[in-house]
Structures are given as C-alpha cells and as structure tokens.
C-alpha positions in Angstrom: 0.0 0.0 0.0 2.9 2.4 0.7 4.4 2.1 -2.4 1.0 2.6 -4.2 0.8 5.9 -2.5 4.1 6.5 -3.2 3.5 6.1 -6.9 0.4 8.3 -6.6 2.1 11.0 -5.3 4.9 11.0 -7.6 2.5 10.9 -10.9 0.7 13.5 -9.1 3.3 15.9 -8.9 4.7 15.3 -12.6 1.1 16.0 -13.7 1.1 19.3 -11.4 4.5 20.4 -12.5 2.9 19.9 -16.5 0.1 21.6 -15.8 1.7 24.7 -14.5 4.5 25.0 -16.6 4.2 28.0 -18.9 7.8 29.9 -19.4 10.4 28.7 -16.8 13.5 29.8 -15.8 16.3 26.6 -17.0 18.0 24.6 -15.2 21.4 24.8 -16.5 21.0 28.7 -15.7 20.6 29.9 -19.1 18.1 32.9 -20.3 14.6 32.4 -20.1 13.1 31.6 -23.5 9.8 33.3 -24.0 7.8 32.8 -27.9 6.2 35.1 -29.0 4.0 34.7 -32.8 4.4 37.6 -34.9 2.2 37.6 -38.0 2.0 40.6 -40.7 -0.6 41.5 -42.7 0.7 42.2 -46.1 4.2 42.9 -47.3 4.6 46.6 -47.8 6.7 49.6 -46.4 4.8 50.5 -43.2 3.9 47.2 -41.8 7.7 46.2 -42.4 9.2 48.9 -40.7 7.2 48.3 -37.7 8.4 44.4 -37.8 11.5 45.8 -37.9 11.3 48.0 -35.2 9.3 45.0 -32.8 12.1 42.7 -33.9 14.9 44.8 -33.1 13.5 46.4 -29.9 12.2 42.6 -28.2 16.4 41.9 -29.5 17.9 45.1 -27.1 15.3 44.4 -24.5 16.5 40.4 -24.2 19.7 41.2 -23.6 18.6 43.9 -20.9 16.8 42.2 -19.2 18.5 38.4 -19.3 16.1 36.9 -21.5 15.6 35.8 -24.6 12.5 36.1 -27.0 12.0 33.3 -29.4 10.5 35.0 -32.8 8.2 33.1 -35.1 7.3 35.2 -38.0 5.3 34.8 -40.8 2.8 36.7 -42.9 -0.3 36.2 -44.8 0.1 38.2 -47.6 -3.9 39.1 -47.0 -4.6 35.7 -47.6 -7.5 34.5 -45.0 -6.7 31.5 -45.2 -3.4 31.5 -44.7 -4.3 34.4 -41.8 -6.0 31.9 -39.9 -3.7 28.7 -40.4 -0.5 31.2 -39.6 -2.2 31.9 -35.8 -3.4 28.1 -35.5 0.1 27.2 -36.2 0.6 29.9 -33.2 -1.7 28.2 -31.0 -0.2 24.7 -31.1 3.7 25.9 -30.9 2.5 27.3 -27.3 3.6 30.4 -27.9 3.4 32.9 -24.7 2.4 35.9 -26.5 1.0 37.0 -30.3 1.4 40.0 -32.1 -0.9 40.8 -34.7 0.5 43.4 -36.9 -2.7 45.4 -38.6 -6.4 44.8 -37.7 -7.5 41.6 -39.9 -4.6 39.9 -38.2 -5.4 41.0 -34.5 -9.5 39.9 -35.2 -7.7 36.5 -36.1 -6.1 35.9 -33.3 -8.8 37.5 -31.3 -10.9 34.8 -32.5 -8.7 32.2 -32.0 -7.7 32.1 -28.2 -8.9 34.0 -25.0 -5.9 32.4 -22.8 -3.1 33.5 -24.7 -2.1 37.5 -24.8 -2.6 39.3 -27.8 -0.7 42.6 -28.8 -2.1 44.4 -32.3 -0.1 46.7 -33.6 -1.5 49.4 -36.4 -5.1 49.1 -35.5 -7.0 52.4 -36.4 -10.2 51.3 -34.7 -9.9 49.1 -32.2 -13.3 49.9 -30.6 -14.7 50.1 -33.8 -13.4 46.4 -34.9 -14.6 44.8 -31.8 -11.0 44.1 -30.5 -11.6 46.1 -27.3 -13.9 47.9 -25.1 -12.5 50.7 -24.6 -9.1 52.3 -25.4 -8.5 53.1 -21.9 -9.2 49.5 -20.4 -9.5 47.0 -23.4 -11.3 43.9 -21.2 -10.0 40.8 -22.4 -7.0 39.2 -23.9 -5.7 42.0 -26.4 -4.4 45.1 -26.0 -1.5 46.9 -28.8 -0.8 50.2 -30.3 -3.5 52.1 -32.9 -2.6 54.5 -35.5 -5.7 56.3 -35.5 -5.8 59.3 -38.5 -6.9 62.7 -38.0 -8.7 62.7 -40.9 -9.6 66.6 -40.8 -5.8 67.4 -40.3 -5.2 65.8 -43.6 -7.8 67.7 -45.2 -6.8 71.1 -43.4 -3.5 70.2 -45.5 -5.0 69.9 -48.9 -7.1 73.4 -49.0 -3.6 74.6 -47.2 -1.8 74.0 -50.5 -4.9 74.4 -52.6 -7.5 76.6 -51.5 -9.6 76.5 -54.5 -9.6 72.2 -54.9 -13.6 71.8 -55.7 -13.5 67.9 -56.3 -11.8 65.1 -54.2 -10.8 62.0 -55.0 -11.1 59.3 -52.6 -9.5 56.6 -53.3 -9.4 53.5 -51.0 -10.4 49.1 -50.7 -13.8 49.1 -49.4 -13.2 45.6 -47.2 -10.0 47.5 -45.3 -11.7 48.6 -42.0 -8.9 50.8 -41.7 -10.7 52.8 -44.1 -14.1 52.9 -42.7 -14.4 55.0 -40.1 -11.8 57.8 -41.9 -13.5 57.7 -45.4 -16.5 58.4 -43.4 -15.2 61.1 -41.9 -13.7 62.6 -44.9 -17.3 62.7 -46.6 -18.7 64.6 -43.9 -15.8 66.7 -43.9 -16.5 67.9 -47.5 -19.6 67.8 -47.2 -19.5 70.5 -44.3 -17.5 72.5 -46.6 -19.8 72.2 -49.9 -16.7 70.3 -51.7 -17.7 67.9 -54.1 -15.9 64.4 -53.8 -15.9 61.5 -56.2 -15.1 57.9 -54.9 -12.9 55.0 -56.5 -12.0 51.5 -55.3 -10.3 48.6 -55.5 -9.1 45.5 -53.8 -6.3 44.6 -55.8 -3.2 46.3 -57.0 -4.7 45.9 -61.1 -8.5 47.4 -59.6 -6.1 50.4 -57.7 -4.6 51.3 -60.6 -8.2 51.3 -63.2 -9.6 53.2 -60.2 -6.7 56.5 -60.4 -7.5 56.4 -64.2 -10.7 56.6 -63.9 -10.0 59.4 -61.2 -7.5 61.6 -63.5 -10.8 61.3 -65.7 -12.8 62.7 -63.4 -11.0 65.5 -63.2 -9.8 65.8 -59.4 -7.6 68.2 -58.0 -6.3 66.1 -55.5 -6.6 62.7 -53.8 -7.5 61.4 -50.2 -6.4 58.1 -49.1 -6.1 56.8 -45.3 -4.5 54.3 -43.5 -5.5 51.5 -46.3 -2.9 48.7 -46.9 -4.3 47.7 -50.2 -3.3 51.4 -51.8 -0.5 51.6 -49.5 0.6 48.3 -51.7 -0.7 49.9 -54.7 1.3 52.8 -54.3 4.5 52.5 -56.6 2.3 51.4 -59.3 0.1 54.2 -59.4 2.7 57.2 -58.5 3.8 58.0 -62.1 0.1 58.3 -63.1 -0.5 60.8 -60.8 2.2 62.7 -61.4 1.6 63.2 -65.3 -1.7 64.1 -64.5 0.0 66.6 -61.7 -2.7 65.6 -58.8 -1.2 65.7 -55.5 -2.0 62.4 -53.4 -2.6 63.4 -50.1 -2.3 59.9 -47.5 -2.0 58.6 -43.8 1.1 57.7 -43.2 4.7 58.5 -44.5 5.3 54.9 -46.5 3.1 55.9 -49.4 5.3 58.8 -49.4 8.4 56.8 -49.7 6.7 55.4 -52.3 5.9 58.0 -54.8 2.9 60.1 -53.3 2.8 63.8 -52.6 2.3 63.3 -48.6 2.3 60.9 -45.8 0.7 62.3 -42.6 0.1 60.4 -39.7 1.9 58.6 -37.4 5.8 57.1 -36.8 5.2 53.7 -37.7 9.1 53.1 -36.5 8.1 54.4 -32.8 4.8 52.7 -32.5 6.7 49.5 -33.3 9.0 50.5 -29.9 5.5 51.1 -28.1 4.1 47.3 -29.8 7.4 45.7 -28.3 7.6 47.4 -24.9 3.9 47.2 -24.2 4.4 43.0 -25.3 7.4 42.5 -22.9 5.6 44.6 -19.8 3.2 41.8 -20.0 5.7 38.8 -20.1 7.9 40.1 -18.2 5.7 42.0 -15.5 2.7 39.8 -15.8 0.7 42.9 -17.0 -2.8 41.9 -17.6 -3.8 43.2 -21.4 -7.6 43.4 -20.5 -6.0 47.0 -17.9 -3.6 47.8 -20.4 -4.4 50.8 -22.2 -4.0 51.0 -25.9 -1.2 53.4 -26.7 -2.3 56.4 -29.1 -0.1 59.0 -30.8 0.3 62.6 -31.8 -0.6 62.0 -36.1 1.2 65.8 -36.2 3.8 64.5 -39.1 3.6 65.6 -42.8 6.1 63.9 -44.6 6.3 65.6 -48.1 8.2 63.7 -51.4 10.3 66.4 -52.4 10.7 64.6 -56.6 6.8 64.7 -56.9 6.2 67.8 -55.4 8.8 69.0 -58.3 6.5 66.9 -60.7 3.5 68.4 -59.9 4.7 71.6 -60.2 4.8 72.3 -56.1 7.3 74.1 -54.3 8.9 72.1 -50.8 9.4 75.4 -49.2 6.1 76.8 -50.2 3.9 73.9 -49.2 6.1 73.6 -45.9 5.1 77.4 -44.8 1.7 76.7 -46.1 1.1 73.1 -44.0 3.3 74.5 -41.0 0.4 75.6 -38.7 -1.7 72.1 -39.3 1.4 70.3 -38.1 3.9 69.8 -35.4 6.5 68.8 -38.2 7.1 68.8 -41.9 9.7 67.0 -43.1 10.9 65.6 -46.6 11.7 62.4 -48.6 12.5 61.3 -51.5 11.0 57.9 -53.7 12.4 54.4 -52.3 10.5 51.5 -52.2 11.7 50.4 -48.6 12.8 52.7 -45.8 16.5 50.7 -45.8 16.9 52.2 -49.1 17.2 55.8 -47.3 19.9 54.5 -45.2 
C-alpha cells in the first residue's frame, strides 16, 4: 500500500508540474526563452518597418533584461486562409504571446484564443473592430498600439496647399476597416464644406490602378487616401500616373510617401513598433494583464512631403512647408524608395 501511495504522489506531482509549466527559468542557468508569434498583414513599407522595429527592440530588450525572445514570424500576404492557419500554427507551438500586426490579423487571433495575450499593432479602430472595449481598459486578452488618423488634419492640408480644390478624389479598398471610419469622416468633412468628392475602389493592385484612371478622368484636384494597406501596396504602381496628371496624393502615413505620393501624414510607424514591443514585454515580463492595459495612441502631427513629386506636380517644398506648417507639429521631406533601408 505504501508504495501505491508513493506512486500516486509521484505521478501527481509530474502532472502538477505539466500543468503549470508556462515559461520557466532553465535549469542549466541559461536565459529564459519566452515565444512570441508575430504575424504581418501584407508585405509593404509601413507594416515592415514596424516588424523591424518589434524585432529589433524585443532583441535590445533580451539582452537587458537576461532573456531571450524566441520569434516566429510569418505573414499572410492578406490571404484568409493562410491568416487563420498562420495563428493556429501559433496556438499549437505554445507560444506565450502573439502579435498581430494590422487589424485583420489582431480579429484572427482574437478569435482564436482568449488564454493567450494578444498585442495588435497598427489598428485604427480598435473599438470600432470589436478588439476592445474601450481604449482606456481593453477587457479581455488584447491590448497593442493604434494608429488612429486625424482625418480633418489631412484635409486642413489639402485646402492649405490648394484653396480652391472643388473635387476630391477618394480613393481607398472598401473591405479595409482601416478605411471605414476615416473615409466616413472625410465625406462629412467635405460635405460640411460644400466640396464635391468622387469615390474610386479597389481590392487589388490591377482594380487600384483602373480606379486612379478613372480618377485623372474625373477630373480631381487632389486625392484622399487613409491608412489603407491595399493602396499603400498599390502605391509604386500608381505614382507615375499621378504625377503626369499633376494631382497631388494626399495619405495617412509616411510609407506611401516613400513610395511615390505627394504626402504621408500620420503617425511614426518606426516608434509605434517600440511602443508594440515594450507594451508586449511589460506583459511577459511584468505579468501585466492586457484586458487593464491601455492601448497606446499618438500625436498624427507629421507631414512627410516627397520632395521629386512635389517637383513633378509643379509644387514648391518650401512653399507647401510654410503653407502646412500651422496644421502640423513637423514637416519633413523624402524622396522615392521603395523600402525605408533604401534611405539608409
């Protein structure tokens, strides 16, 4: 009988020490090794350079701290499919933490696990989308980083350079919900104003660039385009377009800038991937609870302005930079690259 008990107790405690292990420190005295799942939306300038910038700042902050963070990185290339079997894959590695980098990714993994911590990164609506309940105390298992857009800013910047524009383009991929709640905006904006507008879609890079022909036929003066990753991809094939047809495109965030159009305004994607990999090691490392985390929001006061299209169109840097200085906290310049390394 004693050595039935015995037995007992010993599978007993193997089972207890399985069932609570989690991340633990090694025996041999070797770093902690936490996972974390990183999964990006689509390839393209912005969402990279915030990968980048997670990547790089979870590296710094292992070595800080005496730990190490085990990456597993992939993207979907907007693919659903591949979305969802991407986070699944996730789920059965065991990963301590995900990271969903744009808001298709983060309603994934949202709807794949309530246990395991969830940081978005790039989400312009988060209350909107149904990730949290509030910005300042999110409720469940997500928290991140949202690059919200000031959508009247943008539009303060446009009848800046151009105080007689009389027709808007908007151009923008009707299933991004990045777009909704800013295109909305922007039509109530003009509408306030008594400026005509004229709308153009597509879901595709091919539908994209149909939809700015169709808009140089329209006759626009300029064009309004938010946070959308679909144009964002878009971008260096419609650029040239545009500038033959010498219409300013006017967008919300600096990476369409890089890659051909007039302005970027918005956030600093490279400082809210800091923010994503700070706020993703507080909770591993400090046992933070995402549902009391508040989502971390930023000051979209930065007009990035491409200095060769500007010249294109027939616009003066130093002109438009006096004219957009009192919308802005900053104006700064860049010239055409398809990927920030290129700047150096």
């Amino acid at each position: 009988m004693k050595k039935i008990i015995a037995l007992l107790l010993a599978v007993l405690t193997a089972l207890t020490l399985v069932a609570c292990g989690g991340t633990t420190q090694p025996d041999d005295g070797s770093a902690k090794t936490y996972k974390i799942g990183i999964c990006n939306y689509v390839d393209d300038a912005s969402l990279n350079q915030i990968v980048d910038n997670i990547t790089a700042r979870l590296t710094a902050l292992g070595e800080e701290k005496g730990v190490e963070f085990k990456i597993l990185y992939d993207n979907c290339n907007a693919d659903s499919n591949v979305l969802n079997q991407i986070v699944a894959n996730f789920v059965a590695e065991g990963v301590d933490l995900m990271i969903g980098v744009a808001t298709p990714v983060a309603m994934a993994m949202q709807a794949a696990t309530e246990e395991i911590p969830v940081v978005f990164a790039a989400v312009s609506d988060p209350v909107g989308a149904g990730l949290v309940e509030s910005l300042e105390v999110p409720g469940g298992n997500l928290t991140g980083t949202s690059d919200y857009l000031d959508t009247s800013a943008i539009f303060n910047l446009i009848f800046a350079a151009d105080p007689d524009a009389d027709v808007i383009g908007l151009l923008y991929d009707v299933g991004q919900d990045s777009s909704t709640a800013a295109i909305a905006e922007a039509k109530a904006y003009l509408e306030s104003k008594g400026v005509s507008y004229v709308e153009r879609t597509g879901t595709t890079v091919e539908e994209v660039t149909l939809a700015v022909d169709a808009l140089v036929a329209d006759g626009v003066d300029a064009i309004f385009t938010p946070t959308d990753n679909t144009i964002m991809k878009a971008e260096l094939a419609i650029y040239e377009t545009l500038l033959r047809a010498r219409i300013p495109h006017y967008t919300g965030a600096d990476s369409f800038a890089l890659n051909g159009a007039f302005l970027g305004y918005g956030v600093d994607y490279a400082n809210l991937g800091v923010e994503t990999a700070d706020m993703a090691a507080d909770i591993l490392l400090n046992g933070k609870d995402p549902a009391a985390v508040s989502v971390k929001t930023f000051d979209n006061g930065t007009a990035t302005v491409n200095t060769e299209t500007a010249e294109a169109i027939g616009l003066s840097y130093d002109q438009v930079a006096e004219a957009f200085a009192p919308y802005c906290t900053k104006v700064q310049s860049i010239t055409t690259a398809e990927s920030f390394d290129e700047l150096g």
